[in-house]
C-alpha positions as a printed NumPy array, in Angstrom:
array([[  24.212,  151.744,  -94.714],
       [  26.262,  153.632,  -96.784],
       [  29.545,  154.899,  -96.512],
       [  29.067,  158.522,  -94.419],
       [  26.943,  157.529,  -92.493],
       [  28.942,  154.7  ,  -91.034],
       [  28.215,  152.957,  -87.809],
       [  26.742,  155.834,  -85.869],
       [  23.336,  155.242,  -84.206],
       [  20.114,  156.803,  -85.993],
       [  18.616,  159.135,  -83.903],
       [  16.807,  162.487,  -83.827],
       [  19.523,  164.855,  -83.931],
       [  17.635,  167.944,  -83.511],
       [  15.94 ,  166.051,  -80.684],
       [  19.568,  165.256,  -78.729],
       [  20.732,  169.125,  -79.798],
       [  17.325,  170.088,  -77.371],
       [  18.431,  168.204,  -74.831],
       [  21.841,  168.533,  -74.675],
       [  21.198,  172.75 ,  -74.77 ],
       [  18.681,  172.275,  -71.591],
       [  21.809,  170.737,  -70.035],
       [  24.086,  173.397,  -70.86 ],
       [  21.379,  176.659,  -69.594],
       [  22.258,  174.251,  -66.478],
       [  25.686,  175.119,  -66.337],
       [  26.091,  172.029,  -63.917],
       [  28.303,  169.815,  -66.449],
       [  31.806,  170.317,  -67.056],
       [  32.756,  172.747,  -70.345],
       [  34.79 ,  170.413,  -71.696],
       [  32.462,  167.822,  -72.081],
       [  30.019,  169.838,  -73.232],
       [  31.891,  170.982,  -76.008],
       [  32.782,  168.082,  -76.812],
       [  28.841,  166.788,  -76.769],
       [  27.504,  169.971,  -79.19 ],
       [  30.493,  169.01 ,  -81.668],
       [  29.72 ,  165.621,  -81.941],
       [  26.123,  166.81 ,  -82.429],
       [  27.05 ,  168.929,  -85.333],
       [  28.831,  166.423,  -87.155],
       [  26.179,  164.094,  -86.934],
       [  23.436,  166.707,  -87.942],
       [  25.857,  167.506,  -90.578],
       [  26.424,  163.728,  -91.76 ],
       [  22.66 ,  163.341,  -91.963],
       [  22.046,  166.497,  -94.238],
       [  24.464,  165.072,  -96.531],
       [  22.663,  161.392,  -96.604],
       [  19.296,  163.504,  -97.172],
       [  20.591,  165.766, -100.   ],
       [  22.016,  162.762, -101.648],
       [  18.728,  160.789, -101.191],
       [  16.829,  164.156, -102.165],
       [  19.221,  164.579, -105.475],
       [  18.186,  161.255, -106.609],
       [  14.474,  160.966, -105.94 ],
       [  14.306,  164.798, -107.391],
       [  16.074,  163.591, -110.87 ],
       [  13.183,  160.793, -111.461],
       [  10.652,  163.376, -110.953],
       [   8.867,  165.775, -114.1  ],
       [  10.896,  168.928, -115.02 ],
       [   7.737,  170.501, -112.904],
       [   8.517,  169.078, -109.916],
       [  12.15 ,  169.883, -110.111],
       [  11.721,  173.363, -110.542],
       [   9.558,  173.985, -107.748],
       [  12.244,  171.933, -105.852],
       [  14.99 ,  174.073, -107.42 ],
       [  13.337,  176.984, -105.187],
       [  13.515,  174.479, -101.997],
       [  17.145,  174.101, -102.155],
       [  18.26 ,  177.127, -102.739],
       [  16.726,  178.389,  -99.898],
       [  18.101,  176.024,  -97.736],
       [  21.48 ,  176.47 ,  -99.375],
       [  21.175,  180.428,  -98.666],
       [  20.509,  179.179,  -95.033],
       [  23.086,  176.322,  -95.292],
       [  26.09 ,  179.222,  -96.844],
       [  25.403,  181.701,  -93.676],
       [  26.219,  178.884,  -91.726],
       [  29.216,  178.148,  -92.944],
       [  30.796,  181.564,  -93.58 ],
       [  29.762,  181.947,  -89.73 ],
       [  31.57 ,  178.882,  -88.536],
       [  34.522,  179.223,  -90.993],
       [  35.189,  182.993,  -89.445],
       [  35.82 ,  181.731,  -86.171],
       [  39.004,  182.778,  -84.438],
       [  40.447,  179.808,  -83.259]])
């Protein structure tokens, strides 16, 4: 295991974020804990993109200069996806 990811258990993210949301359209569970739920959520998505994209960087950099360049396109559409994100979280008043 390396050193992000640390000890947290290896689950489907995406998966927990679906559940967790049904919960929340409930509006039976307390706000606080919610909150507190969804955050932990987003680190953990947020951990695992960074294990992928390190994984991804490495297995891309064996491949033919072919391969890289139609991977070149891959990421920067993500990363285009990826920088909205962040400029959107980032603005938040707090």
């Amino acid at each position: 295991m390396d050193e992000i990811r640390g000890d947290r258990p290896q689950e489907d993210h995406s998966q927990t974020y679906d559940e967790w949301k049904l919960r929340y359209e409930k509006g039976l569970e307390n706000p606080r804990e919610l909150f507190q739920q969804v955050s932990r959520i987003a680190q953990y998505m947020s951990y695992d993109l960074i294990d992928k994209l390190q994984y991804w960087e490495k297995e891309t950099l064996k491949q033919p200069d072919e391969e890289i360049e139609r991977r070149i396109k891959h990421l920067t559409s993500c990363l285009s996806q990826l920088q909205s994100a962040y400029v959107q979280f980032s603005e938040v008043d707090l």
